[in-house]
C-alpha positions, 0 to 999 in steps of 0.5 A, spaced: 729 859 108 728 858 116 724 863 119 731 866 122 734 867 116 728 870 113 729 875 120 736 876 118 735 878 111 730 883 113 734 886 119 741 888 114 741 886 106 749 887 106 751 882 112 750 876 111 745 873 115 751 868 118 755 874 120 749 878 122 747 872 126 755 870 129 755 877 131 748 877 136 751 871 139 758 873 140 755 880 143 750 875 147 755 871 149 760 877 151 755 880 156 749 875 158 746 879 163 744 884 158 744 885 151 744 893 149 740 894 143 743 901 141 750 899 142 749 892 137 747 897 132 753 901 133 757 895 133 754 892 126 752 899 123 745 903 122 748 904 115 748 897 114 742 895 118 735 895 115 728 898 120 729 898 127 723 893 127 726 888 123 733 888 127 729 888 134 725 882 131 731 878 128 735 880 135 729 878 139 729 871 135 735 869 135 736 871 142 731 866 145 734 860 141 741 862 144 738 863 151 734 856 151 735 852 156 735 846 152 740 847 148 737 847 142 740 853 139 744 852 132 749 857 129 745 859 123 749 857 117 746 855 109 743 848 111 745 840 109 741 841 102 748 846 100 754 844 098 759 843 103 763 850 101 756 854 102 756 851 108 764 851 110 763 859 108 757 861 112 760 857 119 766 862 118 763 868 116 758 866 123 765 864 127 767 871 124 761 875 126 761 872 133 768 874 134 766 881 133 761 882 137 764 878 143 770 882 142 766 888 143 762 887 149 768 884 154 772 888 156 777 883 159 784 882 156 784 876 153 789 873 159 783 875 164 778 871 160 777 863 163 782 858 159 776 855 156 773 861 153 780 862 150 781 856 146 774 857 143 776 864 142 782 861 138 778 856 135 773 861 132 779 865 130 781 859 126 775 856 124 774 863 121 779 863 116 778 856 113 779 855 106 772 853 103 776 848 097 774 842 099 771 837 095 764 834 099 767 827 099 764 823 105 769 825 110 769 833 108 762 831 110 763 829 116 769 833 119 765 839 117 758 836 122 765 836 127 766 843 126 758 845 127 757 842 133 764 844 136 762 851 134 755 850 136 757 848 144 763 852 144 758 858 143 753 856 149 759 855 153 762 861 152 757 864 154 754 860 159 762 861 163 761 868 162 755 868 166 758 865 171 764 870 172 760 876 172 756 872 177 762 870 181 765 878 180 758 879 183 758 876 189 759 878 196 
C-alpha cells in the first residue's frame, strides 16, 4: 500500500481511497487557484471524513503530486499487482469522484467550459460507468493502461485549461 493510499485511509474509512482521491483532484481541478479545505469537507461529508489532521495531510499529499510541474501525478487506483477488475473498478470510482468535486467547484454550465474539458468531462462520465467484467487477457491489459493514462492526462489538462480561463477572465 503507497503512502497516498495509506493517507487516504486514514483521512475517511467509508470512501474508498480512489473516490476520496478523484474527488480532490476533481475539486482541485474545478478551481486551481484556490482550493477550499472547509467547502471539500462540506462536499465528501464530515460524517464520513476522519480527523481534520488525516484529511489536511491526505488533501495536502495529494495536492502536491497534482500540482507537479513534471507531470508525474497518477490517478490513485489499486496497483499493477491487482487483478484487472480491481483495478478497472478503482479507476471509476476515481473517475466518479473527481467528477464530484469538479462539478462542485465550477460554476459554469457545461456549455461554457472549453470544448477540451467537455470531452474529458464526458469521458470520466463513461469511464465511471464501466462494467469491471473483464477477463484480464493481454489486450484487456492493454486497453486498461489506455484508459489510465487518458485519465491521468485528461485529468492534468483539465486543470491546467481551467487555470488558463480563470486567468483569461482575469485579465485586464
Amino acid at each position: 500500500m503507497s503512502d497516498l493510499e495509506l493517507k487516504a485511509h486514514s483521512a475517511s474509512a467509508v470512501l474508498p481511497a480512489t473516490e476520496l482521491h478523484g474527488m480532490v483532484c476533481g475539486f482541485a481541478a474545478g478551481n486551481p487557484q484556490e482550493f477550499s479545505l472547509s467547502e471539500f469537507v462540506q462536499l465528501a461529508g464530515s460524517d464520513v471524513l476522519s480527523a481534520e489532521a488525516a484529511v489536511e495531510e491526505f488533501v495536502s499529499a495529494s495536492l502536491d503530486e497534482f500540482y507537479a510541474q513534471d507531470m508525474s501525478f497518477n490517478p490513485l487506483v489499486p496497483d499493477d499487482g491487482e487483478p484487472l477488475h480491481v483495478r478497472l473498478s478503482g479507476l471509476a470510482e476515481w473517475c466518479a469522484g473527481f467528477l464530484g468535486g469538479f462539478g462542485a467547484t465550477v460554476n459554469a454550465q457545461r456549455d461554457a467550459l472549453h470544448i477540451d474539458i467537455q470531452e474529458i468531462l464526458r469521458d470520466f462520465a463513461s469511464i465511471s460507468g464501466l462494467d469491471d467484467d473483464v477477463e484480464g487477457d493481454e489486450q484487456d491489459e492493454s486497453s486498461f493502461m489506455e484508459i489510465y493514462e487518458y485519465v491521468r492526462v485528461g485529468a492534468i489538462l483539465t486543470m491546467t485549461l481551467m487555470g488558463e480561463d480563470t486567468l483569461d477572465e482575469n485579465a485586464p
